[in-house]
C-alpha positions in Angstrom: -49.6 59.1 -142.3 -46.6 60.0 -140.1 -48.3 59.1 -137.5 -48.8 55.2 -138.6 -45.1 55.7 -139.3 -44.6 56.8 -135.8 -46.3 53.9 -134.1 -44.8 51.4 -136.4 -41.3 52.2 -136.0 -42.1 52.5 -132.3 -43.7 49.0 -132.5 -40.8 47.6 -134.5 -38.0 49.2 -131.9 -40.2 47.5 -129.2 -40.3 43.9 -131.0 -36.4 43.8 -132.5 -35.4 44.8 -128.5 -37.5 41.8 -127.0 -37.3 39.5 -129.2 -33.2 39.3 -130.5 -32.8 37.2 -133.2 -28.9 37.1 -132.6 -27.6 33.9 -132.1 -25.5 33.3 -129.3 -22.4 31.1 -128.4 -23.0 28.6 -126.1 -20.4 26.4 -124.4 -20.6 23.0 -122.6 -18.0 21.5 -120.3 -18.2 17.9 -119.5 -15.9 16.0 -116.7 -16.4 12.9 -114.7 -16.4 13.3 -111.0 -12.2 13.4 -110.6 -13.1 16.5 -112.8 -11.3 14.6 -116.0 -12.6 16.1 -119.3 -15.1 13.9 -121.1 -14.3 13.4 -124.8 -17.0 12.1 -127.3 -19.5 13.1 -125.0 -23.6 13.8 -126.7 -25.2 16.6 -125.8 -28.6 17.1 -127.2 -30.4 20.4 -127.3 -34.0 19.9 -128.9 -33.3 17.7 -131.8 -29.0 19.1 -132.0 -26.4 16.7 -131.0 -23.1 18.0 -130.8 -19.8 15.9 -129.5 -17.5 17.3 -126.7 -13.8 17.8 -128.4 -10.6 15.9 -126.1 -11.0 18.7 -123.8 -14.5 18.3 -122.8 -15.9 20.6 -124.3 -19.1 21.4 -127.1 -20.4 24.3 -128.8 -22.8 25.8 -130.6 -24.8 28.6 -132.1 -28.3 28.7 -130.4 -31.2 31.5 -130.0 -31.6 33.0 -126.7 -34.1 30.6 -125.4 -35.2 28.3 -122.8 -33.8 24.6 -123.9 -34.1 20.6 -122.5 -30.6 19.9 -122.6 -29.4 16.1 -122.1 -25.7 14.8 -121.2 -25.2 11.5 -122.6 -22.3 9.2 -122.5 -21.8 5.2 -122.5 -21.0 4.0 -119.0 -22.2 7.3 -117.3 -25.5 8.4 -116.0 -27.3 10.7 -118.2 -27.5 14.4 -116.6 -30.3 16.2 -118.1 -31.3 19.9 -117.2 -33.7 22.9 -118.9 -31.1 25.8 -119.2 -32.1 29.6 -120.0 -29.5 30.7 -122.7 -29.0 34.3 -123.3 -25.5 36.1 -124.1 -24.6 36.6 -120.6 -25.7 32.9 -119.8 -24.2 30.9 -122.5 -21.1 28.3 -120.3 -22.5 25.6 -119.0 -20.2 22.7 -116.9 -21.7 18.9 -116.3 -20.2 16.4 -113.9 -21.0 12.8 -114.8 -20.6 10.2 -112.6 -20.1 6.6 -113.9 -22.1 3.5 -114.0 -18.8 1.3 -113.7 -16.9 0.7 -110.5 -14.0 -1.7 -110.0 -14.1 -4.3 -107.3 -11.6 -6.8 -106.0 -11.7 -9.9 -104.1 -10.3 -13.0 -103.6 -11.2 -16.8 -104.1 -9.7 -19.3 -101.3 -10.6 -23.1 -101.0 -13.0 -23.8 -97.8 -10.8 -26.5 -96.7 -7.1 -25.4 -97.2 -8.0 -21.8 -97.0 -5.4 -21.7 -100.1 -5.9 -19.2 -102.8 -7.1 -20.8 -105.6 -6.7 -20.2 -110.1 -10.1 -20.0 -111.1 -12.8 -18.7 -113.8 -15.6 -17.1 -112.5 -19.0 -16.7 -114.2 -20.6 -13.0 -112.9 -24.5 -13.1 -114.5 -26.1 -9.7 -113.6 -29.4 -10.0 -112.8 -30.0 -6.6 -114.1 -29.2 -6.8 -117.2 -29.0 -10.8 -117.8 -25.3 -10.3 -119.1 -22.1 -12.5 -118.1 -19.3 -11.9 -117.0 -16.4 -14.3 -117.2 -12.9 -13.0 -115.2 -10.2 -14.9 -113.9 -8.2 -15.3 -110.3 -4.8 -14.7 -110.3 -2.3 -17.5 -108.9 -2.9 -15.1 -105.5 -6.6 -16.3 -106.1 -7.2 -12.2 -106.6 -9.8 -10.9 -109.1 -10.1 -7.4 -109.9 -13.4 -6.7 -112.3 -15.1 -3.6 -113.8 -18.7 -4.2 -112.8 -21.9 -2.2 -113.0 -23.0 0.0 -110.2 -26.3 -0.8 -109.4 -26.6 -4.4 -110.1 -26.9 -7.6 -108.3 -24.7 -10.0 -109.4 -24.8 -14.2 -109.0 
């Protein structure tokens, strides 16, 4: 009998030490490319979604494990990675980059080579969406468009 005793608390040392049920603290840290904290940001672990606070930042309580993790924001790309978390591996820092970029040009008549006052229609062909901005009186436009797309 002590032996059976023996082997099982050996076995049961053995099995708490590999397999930890602690739960750990894990941290993610979410900036755009100026390195500007991201608020409001999803981050998806498995089925979880938590929300970075004003600071950029999310956490959690998670079992040391392997995990698909996914960064999600509208207007940014979607960063996705498989992270091992453990208690010394638990801070975790994402750069997203965004699907926007502004643009500027100007509209001038052919013939006078005068700025011109004008609406212009932008239909991506992308995404089949319109656009409408206006020139200034210098004929200027300045426009937040989609990276990515060809516009008409």
């Amino acid at each position: 009998m002590k032996i059976y005793i023996f082997i099982f608390t050996v076995f049961i040392t053995i099995f708490s030490s590999t397999f930890s049920t602690e739960m750990v603290e894990a941290s993610f840290t979410v900036s755009d490319t100026a390195h500007t904290p991201l608020e409001g940001v999803s981050v998806k672990i498995g089925d979880l979604i938590i929300k970075t606070d004003r600071l950029g930042v999310a956490k959690c309580l998670l079992f040391p494990a392997s995990y698909e993790v996914s960064i999600e924001k509208l207007n940014f790309y979607t960063a996705s990675s498989q992270l091992d978390i453990s208690a010394s591996n638990n801070q975790f820092s994402f750069e997203l980059e965004s699907t926007l970029t502004p643009v500027s040009f100007k509209v001038i008549d052919s013939f006078s080579e005068l700025p011109v006052a004008a609406n212009i229609k932008l239909l991506s062909k992308n995404s089949n969406q319109a656009t409408i901005v206006s020139s200034d009186l210098t004929g200027t436009v300045t426009a937040t468009l989609e990276k990515k797309s060809v516009y008409s």
